[in-house]
C-alpha positions as CSV (number, residue, x, y, z in Angstrom):
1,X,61.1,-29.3,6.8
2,X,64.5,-28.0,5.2
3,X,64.9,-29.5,1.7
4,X,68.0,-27.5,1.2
5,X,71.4,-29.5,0.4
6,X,73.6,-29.9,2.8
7,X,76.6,-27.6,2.7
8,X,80.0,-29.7,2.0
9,X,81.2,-27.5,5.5
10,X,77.8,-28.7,7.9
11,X,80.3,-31.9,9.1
12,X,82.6,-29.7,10.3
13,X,80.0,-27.3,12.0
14,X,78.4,-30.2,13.7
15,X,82.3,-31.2,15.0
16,X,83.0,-27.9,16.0
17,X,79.7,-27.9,18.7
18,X,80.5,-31.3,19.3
19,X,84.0,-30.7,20.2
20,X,82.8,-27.4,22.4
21,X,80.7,-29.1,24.3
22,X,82.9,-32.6,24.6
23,X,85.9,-30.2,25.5
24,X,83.6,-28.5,28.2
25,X,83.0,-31.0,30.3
26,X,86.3,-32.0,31.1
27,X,88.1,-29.3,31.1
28,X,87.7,-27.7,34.3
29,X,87.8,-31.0,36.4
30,X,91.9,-30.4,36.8
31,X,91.2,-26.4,37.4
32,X,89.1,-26.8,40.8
33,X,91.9,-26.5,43.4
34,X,92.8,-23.2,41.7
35,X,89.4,-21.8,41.5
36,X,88.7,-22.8,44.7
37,X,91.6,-20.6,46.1
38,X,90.7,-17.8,44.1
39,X,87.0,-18.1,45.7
40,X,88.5,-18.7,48.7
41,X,87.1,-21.8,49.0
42,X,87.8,-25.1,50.0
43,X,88.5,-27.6,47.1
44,X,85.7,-30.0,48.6
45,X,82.9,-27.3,48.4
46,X,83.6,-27.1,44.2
47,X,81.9,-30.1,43.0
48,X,78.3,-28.1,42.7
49,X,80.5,-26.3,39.8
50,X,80.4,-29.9,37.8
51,X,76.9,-31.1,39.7
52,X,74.8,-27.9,38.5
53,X,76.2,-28.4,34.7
54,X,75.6,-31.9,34.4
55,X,72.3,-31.6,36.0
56,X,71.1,-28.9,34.2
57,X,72.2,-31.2,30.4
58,X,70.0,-33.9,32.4
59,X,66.8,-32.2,33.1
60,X,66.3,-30.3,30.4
61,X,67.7,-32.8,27.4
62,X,63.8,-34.0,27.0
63,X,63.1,-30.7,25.6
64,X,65.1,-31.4,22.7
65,X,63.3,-33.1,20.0
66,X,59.7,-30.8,21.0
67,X,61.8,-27.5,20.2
68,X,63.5,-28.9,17.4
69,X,59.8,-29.8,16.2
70,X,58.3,-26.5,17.2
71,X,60.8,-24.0,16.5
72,X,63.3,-25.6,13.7
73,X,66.6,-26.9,14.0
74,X,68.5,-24.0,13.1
75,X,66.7,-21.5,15.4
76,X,67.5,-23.9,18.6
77,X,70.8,-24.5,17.7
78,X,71.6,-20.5,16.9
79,X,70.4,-19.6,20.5
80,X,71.8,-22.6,22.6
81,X,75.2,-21.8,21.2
82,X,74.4,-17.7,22.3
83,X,73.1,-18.8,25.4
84,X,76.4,-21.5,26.0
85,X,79.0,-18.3,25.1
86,X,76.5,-16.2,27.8
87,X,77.2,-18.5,30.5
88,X,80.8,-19.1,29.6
89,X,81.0,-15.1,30.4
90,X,79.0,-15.3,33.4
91,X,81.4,-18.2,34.9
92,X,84.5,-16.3,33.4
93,X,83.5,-13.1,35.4
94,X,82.5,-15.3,38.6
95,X,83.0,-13.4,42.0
96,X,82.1,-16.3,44.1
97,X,81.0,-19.9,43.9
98,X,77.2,-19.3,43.9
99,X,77.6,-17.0,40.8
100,X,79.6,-19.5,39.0
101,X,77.3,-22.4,39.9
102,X,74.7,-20.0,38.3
103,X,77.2,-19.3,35.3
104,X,77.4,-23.4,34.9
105,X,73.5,-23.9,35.1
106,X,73.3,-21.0,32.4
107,X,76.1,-23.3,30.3
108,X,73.8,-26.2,31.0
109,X,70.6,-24.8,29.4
110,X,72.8,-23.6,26.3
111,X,74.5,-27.0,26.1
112,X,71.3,-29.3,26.5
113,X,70.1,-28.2,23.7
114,X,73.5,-29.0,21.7
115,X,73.4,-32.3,23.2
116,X,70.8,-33.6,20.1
117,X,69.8,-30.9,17.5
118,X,73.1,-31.0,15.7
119,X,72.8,-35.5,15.8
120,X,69.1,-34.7,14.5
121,X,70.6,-32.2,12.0
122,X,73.3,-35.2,10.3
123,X,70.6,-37.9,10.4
124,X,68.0,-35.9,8.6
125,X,70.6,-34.0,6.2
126,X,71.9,-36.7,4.4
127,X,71.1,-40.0,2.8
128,X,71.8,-43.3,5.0
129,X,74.2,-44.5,2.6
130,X,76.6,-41.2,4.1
131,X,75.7,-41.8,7.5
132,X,79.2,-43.7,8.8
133,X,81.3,-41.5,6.7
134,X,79.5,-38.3,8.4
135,X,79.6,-40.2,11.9
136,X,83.3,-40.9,11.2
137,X,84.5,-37.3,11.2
138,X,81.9,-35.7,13.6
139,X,82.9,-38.2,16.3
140,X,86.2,-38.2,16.4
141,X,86.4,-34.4,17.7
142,X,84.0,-36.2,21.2
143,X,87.3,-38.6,21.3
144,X,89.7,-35.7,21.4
145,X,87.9,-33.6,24.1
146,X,87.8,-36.1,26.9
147,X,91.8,-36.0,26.3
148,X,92.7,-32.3,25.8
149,X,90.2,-31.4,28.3
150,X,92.2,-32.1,31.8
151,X,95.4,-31.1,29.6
152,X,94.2,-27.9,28.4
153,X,92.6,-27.5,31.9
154,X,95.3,-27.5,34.0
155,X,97.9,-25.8,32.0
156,X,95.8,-22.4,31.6
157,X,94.7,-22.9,35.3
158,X,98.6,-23.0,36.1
159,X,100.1,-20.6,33.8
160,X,97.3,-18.4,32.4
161,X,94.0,-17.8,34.3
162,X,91.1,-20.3,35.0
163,X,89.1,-17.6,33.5
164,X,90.3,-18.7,30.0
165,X,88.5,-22.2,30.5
166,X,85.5,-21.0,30.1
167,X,86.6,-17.7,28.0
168,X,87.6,-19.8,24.7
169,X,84.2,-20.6,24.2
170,X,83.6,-16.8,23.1
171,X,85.2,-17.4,19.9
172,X,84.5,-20.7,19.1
173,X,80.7,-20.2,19.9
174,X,80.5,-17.4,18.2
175,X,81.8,-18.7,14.9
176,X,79.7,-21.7,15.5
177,X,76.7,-19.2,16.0
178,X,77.5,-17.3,12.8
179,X,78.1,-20.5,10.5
180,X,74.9,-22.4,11.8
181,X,72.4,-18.6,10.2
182,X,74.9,-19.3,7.4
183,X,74.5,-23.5,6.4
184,X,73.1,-24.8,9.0
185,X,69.4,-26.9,7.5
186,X,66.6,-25.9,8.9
187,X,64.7,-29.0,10.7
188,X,60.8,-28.6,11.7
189,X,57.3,-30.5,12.3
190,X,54.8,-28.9,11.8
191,X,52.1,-31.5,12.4
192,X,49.5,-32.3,15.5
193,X,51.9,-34.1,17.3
194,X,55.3,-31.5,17.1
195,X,52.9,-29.3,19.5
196,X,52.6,-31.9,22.3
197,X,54.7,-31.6,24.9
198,X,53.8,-33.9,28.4
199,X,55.0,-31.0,30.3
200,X,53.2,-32.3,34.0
201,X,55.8,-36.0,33.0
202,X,58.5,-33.2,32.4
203,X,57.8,-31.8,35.6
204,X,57.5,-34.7,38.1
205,X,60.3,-36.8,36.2
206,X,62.6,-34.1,36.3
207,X,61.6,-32.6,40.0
208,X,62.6,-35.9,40.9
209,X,66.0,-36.2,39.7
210,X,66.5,-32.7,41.1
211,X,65.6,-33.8,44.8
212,X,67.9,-36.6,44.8
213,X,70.5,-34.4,43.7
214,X,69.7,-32.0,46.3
215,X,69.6,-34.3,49.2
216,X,72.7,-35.5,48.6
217,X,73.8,-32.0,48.6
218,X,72.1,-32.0,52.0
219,X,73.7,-35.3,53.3
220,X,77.0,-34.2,54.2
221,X,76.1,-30.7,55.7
222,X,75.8,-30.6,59.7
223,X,72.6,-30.8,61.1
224,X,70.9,-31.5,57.8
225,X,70.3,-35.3,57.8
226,X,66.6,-34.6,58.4
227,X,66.0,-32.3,56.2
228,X,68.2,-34.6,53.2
229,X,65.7,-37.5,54.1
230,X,62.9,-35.0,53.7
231,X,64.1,-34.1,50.1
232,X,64.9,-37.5,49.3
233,X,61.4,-38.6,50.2
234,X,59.7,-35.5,48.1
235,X,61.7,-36.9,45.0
236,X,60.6,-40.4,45.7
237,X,57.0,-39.3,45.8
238,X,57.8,-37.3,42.3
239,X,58.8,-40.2,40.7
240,X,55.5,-42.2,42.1
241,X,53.1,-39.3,40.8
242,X,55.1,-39.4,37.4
243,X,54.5,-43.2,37.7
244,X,50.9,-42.6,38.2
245,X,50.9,-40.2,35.6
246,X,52.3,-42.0,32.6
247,X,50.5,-44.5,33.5
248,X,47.1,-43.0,32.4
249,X,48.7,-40.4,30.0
250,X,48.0,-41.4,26.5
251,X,51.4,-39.6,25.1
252,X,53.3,-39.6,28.3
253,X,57.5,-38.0,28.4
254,X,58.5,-41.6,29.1
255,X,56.3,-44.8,28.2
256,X,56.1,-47.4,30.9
257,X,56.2,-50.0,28.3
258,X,60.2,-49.2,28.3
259,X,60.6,-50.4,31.6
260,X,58.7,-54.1,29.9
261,X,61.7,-54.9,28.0
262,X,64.2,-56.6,29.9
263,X,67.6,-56.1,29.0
264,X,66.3,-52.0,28.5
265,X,65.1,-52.4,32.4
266,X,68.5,-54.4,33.4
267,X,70.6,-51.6,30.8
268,X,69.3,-48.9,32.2
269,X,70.0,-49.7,36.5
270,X,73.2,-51.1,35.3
271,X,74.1,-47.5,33.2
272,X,73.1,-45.4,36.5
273,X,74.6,-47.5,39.5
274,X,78.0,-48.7,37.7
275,X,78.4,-45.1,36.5
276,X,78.0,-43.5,40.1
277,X,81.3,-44.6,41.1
278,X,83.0,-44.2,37.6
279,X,81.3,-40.7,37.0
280,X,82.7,-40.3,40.1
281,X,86.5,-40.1,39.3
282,X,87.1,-37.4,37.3
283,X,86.0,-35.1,40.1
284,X,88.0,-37.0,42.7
285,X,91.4,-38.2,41.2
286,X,92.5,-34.4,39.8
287,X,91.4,-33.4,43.9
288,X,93.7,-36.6,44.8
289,X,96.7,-35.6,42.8
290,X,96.6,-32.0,43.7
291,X,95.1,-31.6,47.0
292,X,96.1,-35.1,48.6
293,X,99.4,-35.9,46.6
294,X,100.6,-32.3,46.3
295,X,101.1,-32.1,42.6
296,X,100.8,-29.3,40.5
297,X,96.9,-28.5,38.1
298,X,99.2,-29.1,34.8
299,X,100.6,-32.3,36.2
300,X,97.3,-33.5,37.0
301,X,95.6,-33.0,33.8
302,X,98.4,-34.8,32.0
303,X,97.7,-37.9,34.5
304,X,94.3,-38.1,33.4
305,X,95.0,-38.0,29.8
306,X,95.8,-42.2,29.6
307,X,91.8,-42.6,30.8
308,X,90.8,-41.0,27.5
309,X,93.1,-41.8,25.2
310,X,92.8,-46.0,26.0
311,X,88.9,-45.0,25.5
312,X,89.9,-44.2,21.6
313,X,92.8,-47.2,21.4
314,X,89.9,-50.3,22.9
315,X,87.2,-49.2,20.7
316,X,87.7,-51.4,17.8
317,X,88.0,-54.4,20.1
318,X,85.1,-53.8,22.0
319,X,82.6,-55.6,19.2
320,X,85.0,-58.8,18.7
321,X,85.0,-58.8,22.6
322,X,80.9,-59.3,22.8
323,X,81.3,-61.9,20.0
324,X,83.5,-64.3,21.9
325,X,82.3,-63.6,25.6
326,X,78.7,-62.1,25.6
327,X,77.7,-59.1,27.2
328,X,76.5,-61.1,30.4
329,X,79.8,-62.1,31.4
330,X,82.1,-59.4,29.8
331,X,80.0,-56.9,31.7
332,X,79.1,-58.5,34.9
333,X,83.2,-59.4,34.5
334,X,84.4,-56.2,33.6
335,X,82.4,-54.1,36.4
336,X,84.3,-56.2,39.0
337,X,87.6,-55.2,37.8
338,X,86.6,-51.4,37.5
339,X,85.6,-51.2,41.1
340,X,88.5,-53.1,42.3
341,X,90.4,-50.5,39.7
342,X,89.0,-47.6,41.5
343,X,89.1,-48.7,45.0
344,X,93.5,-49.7,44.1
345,X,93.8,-45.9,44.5
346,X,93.2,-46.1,48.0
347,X,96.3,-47.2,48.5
348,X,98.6,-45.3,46.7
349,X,101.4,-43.9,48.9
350,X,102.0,-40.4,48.9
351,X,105.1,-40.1,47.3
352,X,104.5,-42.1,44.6
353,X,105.9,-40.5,41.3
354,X,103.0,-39.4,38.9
355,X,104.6,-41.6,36.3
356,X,103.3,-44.9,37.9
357,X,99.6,-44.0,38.1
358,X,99.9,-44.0,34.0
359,X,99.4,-47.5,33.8
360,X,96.7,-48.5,35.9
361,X,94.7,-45.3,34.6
362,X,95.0,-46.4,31.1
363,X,93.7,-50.0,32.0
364,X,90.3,-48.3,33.5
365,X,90.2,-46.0,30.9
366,X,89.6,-48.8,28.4
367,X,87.4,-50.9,30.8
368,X,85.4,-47.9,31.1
369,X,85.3,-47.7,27.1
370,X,84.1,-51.4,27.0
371,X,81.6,-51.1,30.1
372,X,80.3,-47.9,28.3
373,X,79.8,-49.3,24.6
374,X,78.3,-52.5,26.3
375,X,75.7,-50.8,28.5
376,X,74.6,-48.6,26.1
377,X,74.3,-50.7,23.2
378,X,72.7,-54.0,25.5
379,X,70.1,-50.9,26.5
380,X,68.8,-50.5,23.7
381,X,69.1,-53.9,22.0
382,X,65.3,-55.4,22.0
383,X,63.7,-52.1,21.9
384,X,61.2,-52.0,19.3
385,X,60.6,-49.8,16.3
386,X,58.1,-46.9,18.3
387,X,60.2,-46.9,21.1
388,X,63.9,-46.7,20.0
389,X,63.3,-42.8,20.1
390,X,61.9,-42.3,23.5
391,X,64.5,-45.2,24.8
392,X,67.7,-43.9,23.5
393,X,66.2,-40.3,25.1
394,X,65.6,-42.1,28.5
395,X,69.4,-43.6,28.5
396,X,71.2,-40.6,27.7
397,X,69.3,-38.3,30.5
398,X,70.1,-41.3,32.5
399,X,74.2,-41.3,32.0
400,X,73.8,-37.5,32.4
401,X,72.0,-38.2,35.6
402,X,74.6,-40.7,36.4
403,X,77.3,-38.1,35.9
404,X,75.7,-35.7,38.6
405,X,74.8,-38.4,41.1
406,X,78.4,-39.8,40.6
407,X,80.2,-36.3,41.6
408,X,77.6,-35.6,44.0
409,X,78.3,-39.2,45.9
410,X,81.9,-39.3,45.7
411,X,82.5,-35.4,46.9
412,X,79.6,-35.9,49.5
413,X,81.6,-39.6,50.8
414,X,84.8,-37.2,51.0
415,X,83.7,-34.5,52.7
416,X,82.0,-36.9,55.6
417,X,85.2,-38.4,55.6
418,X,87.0,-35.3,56.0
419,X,85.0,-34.0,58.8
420,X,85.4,-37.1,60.6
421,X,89.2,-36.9,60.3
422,X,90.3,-33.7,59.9
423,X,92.1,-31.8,57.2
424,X,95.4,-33.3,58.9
425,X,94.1,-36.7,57.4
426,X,93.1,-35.7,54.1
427,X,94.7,-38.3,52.2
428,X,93.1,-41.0,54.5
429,X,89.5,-39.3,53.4
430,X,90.7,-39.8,50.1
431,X,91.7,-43.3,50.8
432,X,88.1,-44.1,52.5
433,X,86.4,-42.8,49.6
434,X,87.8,-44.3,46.9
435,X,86.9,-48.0,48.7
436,X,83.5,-46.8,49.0
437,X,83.2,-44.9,45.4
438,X,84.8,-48.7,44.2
439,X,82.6,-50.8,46.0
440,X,79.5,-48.9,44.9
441,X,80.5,-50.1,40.9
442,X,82.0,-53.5,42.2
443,X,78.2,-53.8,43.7
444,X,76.4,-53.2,41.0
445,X,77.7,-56.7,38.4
446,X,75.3,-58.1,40.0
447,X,72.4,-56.4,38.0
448,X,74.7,-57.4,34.6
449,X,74.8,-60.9,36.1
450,X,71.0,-60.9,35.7
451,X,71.0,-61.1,31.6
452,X,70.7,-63.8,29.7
453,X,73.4,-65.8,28.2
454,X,72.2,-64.8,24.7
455,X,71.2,-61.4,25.4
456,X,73.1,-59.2,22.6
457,X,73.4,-61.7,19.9
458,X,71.7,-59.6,17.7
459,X,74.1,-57.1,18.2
460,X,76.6,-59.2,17.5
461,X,75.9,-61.6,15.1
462,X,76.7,-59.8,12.0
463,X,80.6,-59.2,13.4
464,X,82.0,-62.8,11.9
């Protein structure tokens, strides 16, 4: 283990990946329509672009902590930023879709491992004492990228070249790259248990999550509903081996004594079906603006910009909210409105001025930023010392699976929709969609109306 001091520049190393990454997964939401021209392809067809990324940061963010143990924080974080600029080229220089889904699943191994070797590196580098003042400035670059993301998106798309959204990774990963051999600590185990790895738990968990994924790929295809069951049931039976498996494995990837703790049980179903439809929108509402409302990529991305920016303006009244409500009714409560939020876009009229969809945007922006900080903090609330580790991994490959399940239901519900009606009726598909995409979320307050009155209050108590 690294007993070097910290450099007085690591913060703003950590912010710089952080802010890479963060910027990267919203950035090319608003660019789709333009790429899918240039690929000469249709709009709908682009979401395995976002799917394959997201997917990829799912399935392979287990292998985090092991290679951080094995090999040393510095090593993994030097080649998953060289391995993140490598796919940026890849997608930059995309002929065709499936080379850019390729490109994005390249990104994804690169930017899985970014996800928590540089949080390890600022929890291990300094003192608690520095932790909120570290935490302070390393997360306020995540805040910024959700909202110069569809901004910065749409105006190269429009006025430059898509190829620049993934080309401004070059320099910034490769200064990243270089500083990280420079200061960056160098974190490592080398004791019995940095070697074990439950690769068969890695395996079945992850084959599962991939099969889902896949047959919902499948679903909307002609002729394919068959074969989609089949996949879906392959992934099912994955999960029930992995169930078997950690069952009887004395170090398994994912203890079953998680899944024993309530509110982590009633957390964790509420993070993955509220977040189908919400993960949903930032894939559907830049399609909406430009494909079914006409408007142009740089007008979209400013649209979305309210989502993110309420996100950062809610925050501080997220805590005082828990305190005077509890998280059973604020989140069972605030669900509702999000799903009735998202399914209101249904019934915009087409020629409504891109001015009037700031409002209700910022209002699910910051029910999204209250729905988020409740579900994830009520998650992990009564976990206990030995499992806060393995339970915080669980939850954040579950919002990443979340994510790709979200795009994948809301693109697969439009494109059924589309076939049905035609690409004369594009903006009814839209219309259909959002119900359905709003109804899934709206649905799922019911597993939030399962807590307990007093669930959170240790979360909370210390706020008066």
């Amino acid at each position: 283990m690294s007993q070097m001091p910290p450099s007085r520049h690591l913060p703003s190393l950590l912010a710089m990946i952080i802010f890479m990454q963060m910027l990267d997964t919203t950035i090319l939401n608003t660019a789709l329509p333009l790429i899918a021209r240039d690929l000469q392809q249709s709009p709908l067809n682009m979401q395995l672009a976002v799917v394959a990324y997201a997917l990829t940061l799912a399935l392979l963010m287990p292998l985090n902590a092991w290679l951080c143990d094995r090999f040393g924080t510095r090593k993994v974080v030097f080649v998953s930023l060289l391995i993140f600029v490598l796919g940026s080229v890849l997608c930059a220089s995309a002929p065709n879709l499936p080379f850019l889904v390729f490109g994005r699943v390249i990104q994804g191994l690169g930017g899985a491992m970014l996800t928590s070797a540089p949080r390890l590196v600022m929890v291990k580098a300094y003192a608690k004492s520095d932790l909120l003042r570290i935490i302070n400035f390393i997360i306020m670059p995540a805040l910024i990228g959700p909202i110069l993301g569809p901004v910065l998106g749409g105006y190269l798309a429009e006025y430059a070249s898509w190829h620049w959204i993934f080309l401004i990774n070059v320099p910034i990963g490769a200064f990243a790259a270089w500083l990280t051999l420079r200061i960056l600590p160098d974190f490592y185990h080398s004791g019995s248990h940095a070697l074990h790895f439950d690769k068969w738990g890695f395996v079945l968990f992850g084959g599962g999550a991939m099969g889902f994924s896949l047959a919902m790929e499948l679903a909307h295809r002609p002729h394919s509903a068959v074969n989609a069951m089949l996949v879906a049931s392959g992934a099912l039976l994955a999960w029930w081996a992995y169930y078997r498996h950690a069952k009887h494995s004395p170090q398994p990837l994912y203890g079953l004594d998680l899944f024993q703790v309530r509110t982590f049980r009633l957390g964790l179903w509420g993070n993955l079906i509220s977040r189908l439809g919400i993960s949903a929108m930032p894939f559907l509402l830049p399609l909406l603006l430009q494909v079914g409302l006409g408007h142009r990529a740089s007008i979209a991305g400013l649209a979305l910009a309210p989502v993110a920016l309420a996100a950062i303006v809610v925050k501080p009244w997220v805590a005082p909210l828990m305190l005077r409500w509890g998280y059973r009714r604020v989140l069972s409560y605030n669900t509702r409105i999000i799903g009735c939020l998202i399914a209101s876009l249904a019934f915009l009229p087409p020629n409504l001025p891109v001015l009037w969809l700031v409002p209700p945007l910022f209002v699910l922006g910051a029910c999204n930023s209250i729905q988020f900080s409740g579900m994830n903090s009520i998650t992990i609330a009564d976990l206990r010392d030995h499992q806060n580790s393995s339970g915080t991994s669980l939850m954040a490959v579950n919002q990443q699976l979340a994510v790709g399940l979200g795009i994948a239901l809301g693109a697969t519900t439009l494109q059924l929709f589309s076939q049905y009606m035609g690409s004369a009726r594009i903006h009814e598909a839209f219309r259909y969609t959002f119900v359905c995409v709003g109804l899934c979320t709206f649905l799922s307050s019911w597993i939030f109306a399962r807590l307990h009155w007093r669930d959170g209050a240790n979360l909370v108590k210390n706020q008066t």
